[in-house]
C-alpha positions as CSV (number, residue, x, y, z in Angstrom):
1,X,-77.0,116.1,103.1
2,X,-75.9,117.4,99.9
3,X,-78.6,118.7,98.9
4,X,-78.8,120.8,102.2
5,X,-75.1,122.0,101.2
6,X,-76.5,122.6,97.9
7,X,-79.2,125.0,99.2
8,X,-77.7,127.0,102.0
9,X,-76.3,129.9,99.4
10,X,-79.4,130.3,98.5
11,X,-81.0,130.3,102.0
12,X,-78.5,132.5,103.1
13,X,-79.6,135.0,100.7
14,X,-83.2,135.0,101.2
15,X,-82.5,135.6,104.9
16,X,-80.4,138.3,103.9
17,X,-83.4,139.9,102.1
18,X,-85.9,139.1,105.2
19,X,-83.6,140.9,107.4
20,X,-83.1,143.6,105.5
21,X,-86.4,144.1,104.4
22,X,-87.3,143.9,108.1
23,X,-84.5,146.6,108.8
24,X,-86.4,148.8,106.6
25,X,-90.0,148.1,107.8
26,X,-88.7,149.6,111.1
27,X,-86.8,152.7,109.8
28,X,-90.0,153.3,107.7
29,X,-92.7,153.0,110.7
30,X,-90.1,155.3,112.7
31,X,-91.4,158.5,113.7
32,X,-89.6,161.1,112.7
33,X,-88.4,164.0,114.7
34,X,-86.8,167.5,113.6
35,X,-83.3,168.0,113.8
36,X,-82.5,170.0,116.8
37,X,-81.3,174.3,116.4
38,X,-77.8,174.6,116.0
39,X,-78.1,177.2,118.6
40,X,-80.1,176.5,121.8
41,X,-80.4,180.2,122.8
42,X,-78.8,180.0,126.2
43,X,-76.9,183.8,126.6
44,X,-78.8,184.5,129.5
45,X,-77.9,181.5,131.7
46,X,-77.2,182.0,135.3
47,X,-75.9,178.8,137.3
48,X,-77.9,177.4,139.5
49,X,-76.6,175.7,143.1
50,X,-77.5,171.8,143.0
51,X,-76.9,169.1,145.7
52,X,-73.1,168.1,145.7
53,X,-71.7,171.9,144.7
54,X,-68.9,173.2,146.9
55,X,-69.3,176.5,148.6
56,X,-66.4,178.9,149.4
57,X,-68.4,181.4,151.9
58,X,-66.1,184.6,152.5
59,X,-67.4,187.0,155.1
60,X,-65.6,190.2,154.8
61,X,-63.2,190.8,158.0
62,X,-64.6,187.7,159.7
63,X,-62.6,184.9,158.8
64,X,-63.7,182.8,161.8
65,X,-67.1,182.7,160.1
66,X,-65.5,182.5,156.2
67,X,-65.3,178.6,155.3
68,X,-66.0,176.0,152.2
69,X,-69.1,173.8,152.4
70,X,-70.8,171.4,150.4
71,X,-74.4,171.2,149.5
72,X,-76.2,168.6,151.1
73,X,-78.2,166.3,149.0
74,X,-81.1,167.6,150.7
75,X,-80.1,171.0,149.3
76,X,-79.2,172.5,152.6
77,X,-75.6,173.8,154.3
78,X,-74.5,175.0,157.3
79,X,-72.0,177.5,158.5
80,X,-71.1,178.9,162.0
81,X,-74.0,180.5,163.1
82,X,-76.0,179.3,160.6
83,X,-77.8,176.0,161.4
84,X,-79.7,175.6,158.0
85,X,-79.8,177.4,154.9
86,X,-81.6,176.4,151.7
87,X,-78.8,176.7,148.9
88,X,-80.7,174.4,146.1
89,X,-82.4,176.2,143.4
90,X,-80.4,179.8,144.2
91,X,-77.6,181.7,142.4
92,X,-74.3,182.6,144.6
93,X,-75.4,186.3,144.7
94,X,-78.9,185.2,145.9
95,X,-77.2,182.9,148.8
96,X,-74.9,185.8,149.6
97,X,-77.4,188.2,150.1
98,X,-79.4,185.3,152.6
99,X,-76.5,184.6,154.2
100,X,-75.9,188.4,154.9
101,X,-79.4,188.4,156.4
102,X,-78.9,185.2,158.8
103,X,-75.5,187.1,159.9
104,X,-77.0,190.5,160.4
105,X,-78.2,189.2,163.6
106,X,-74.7,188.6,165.2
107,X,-72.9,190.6,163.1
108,X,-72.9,194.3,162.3
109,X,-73.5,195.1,158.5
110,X,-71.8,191.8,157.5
111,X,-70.9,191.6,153.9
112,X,-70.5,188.2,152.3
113,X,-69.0,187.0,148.8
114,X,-70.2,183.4,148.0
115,X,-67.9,181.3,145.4
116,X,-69.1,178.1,143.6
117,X,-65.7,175.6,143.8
118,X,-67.2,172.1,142.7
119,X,-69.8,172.3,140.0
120,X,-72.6,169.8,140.2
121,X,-75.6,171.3,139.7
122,X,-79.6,171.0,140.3
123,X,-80.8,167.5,138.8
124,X,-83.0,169.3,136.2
125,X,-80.5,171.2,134.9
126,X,-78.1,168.4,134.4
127,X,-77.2,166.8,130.7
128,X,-78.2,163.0,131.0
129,X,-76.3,160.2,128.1
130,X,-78.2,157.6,128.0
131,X,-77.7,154.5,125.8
132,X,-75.3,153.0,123.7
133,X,-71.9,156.1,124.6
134,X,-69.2,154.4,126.3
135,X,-69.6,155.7,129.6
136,X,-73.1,156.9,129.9
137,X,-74.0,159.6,132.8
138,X,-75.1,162.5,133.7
139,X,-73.1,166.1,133.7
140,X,-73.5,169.5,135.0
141,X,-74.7,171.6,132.4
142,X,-72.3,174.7,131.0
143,X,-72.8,177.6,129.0
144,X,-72.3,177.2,125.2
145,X,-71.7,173.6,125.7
146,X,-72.4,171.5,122.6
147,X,-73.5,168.0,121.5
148,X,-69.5,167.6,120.5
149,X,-68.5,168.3,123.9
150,X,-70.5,165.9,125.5
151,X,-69.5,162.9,123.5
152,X,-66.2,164.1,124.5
153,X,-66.8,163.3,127.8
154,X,-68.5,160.5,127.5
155,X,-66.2,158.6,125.5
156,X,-67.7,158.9,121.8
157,X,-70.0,155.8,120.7
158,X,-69.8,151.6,121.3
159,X,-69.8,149.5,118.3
160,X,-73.3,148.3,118.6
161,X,-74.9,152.5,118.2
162,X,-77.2,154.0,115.7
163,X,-75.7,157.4,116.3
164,X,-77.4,159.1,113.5
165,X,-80.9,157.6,115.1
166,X,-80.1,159.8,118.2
167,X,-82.2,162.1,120.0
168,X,-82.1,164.7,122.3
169,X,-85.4,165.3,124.7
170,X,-85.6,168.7,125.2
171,X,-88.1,170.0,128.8
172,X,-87.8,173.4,128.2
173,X,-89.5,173.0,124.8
174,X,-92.7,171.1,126.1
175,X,-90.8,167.7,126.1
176,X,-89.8,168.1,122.8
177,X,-87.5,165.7,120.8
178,X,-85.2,166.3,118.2
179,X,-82.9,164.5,115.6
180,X,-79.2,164.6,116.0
181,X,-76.5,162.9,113.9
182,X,-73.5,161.9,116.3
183,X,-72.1,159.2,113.8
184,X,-71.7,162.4,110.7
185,X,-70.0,164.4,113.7
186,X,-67.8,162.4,115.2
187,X,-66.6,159.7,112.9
188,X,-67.5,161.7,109.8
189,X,-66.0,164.8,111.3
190,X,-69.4,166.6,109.9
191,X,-69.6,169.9,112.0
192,X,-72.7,170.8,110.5
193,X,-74.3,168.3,112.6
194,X,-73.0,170.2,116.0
195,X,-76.0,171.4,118.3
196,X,-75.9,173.3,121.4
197,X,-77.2,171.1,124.4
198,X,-79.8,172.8,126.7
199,X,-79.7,172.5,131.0
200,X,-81.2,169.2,131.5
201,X,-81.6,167.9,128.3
202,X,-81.6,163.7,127.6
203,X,-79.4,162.2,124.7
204,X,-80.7,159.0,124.1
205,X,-78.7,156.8,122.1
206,X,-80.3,153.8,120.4
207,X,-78.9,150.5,119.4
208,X,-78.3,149.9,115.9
209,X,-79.8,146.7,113.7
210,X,-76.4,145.6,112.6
């Protein structure tokens, strides 16, 4: 029994060593990804009507036919007069104009102003956490929105994250993946390592060794 006491400094340190040694056998076989462009080159976005958006639907000098509807999660709404009318994948000004159309046929030159109220968004143009962030989920994308923002919303990091092992899977760039550092920018306050965040992107958060 003593000699067990005597001996379990010493053990303790060589499992100290394995696991360490092990920690960096598995940072070293890693692959490594570039970190992602502070800019993600996104001037030109136009929103995009997803399932769960709210629609305000004016029709000029007709308010019996003016009303607020939400998008369906089959991507479809309907207004007086109008049975069905694919809203999913369109702009406001594009569903405007199609709602014009429909009208036209009751209604002489109708003219129609469409207003997103309740921003949801397609699901491929959504911002996915996923992971170890507190609250992991998925958001509606907006312009200029950054990596900073989203951790924002999702309630930072849990004890147990890598958050400089991060990565952000990027579609639009051929399913691309790239580094990002959330422990240097939030709990460092490291603003170099802010990105941009591109419609439907994936953060995936790993689980740290220790």
């Amino acid at each position: 029994m003593n000699f067990l006491l005597a001996q379990a400094p010493r053990l303790a340190r060589r499992l100290t060593v394995v696991f360490l040694f092990l920690a960096l056998a598995g940072c070293a076989n890693a692959p490594k990804f570039p970190a992602a462009p502070a800019a993600a080159a996104t001037s030109d976005y136009t929103y995009i009507v997803g399932p769960g958006d709210s629609l305000s639907i004016i029709v000029w000098r007709n308010p019996e036919l003016s009303m607020s509807v939400p998008v369906r999660p089959d991507g479809k709404v309907t207004t007086p007069l109008i049975d069905e009318l694919v809203a999913q994948g369109k702009t406001s000004v594009q569903i405007a104009r199609e709602v014009e159309l429909a009208l036209s046929k009751f209604v002489r030159e109708p003219i129609v102003t469409v207003m997103v109220t309740g921003f949801v968004g397609p699901y491929s143009e959504q911002i996915r956490v996923v992971g170890e962030a507190a609250r992991p989920q998925a958001l509606p994308y907006k312009q200029k929105m950054t990596l900073l923002d989203v951790m924002i919303v999702v309630g930072g990091l849990t004890d147990f994250a890598d958050g400089n092992g991060a990565l952000i899977m990027r579609a639009g760039d051929g399913d691309k993946q790239y580094a990002v550092r959330i422990k240097d920018l939030i709990k460092r306050g490291d603003i170099s390592a802010n990105v941009e965040m591109k419609p439907g992107d994936i953060l995936i958060i790993p689980q740290g060794w220790f």
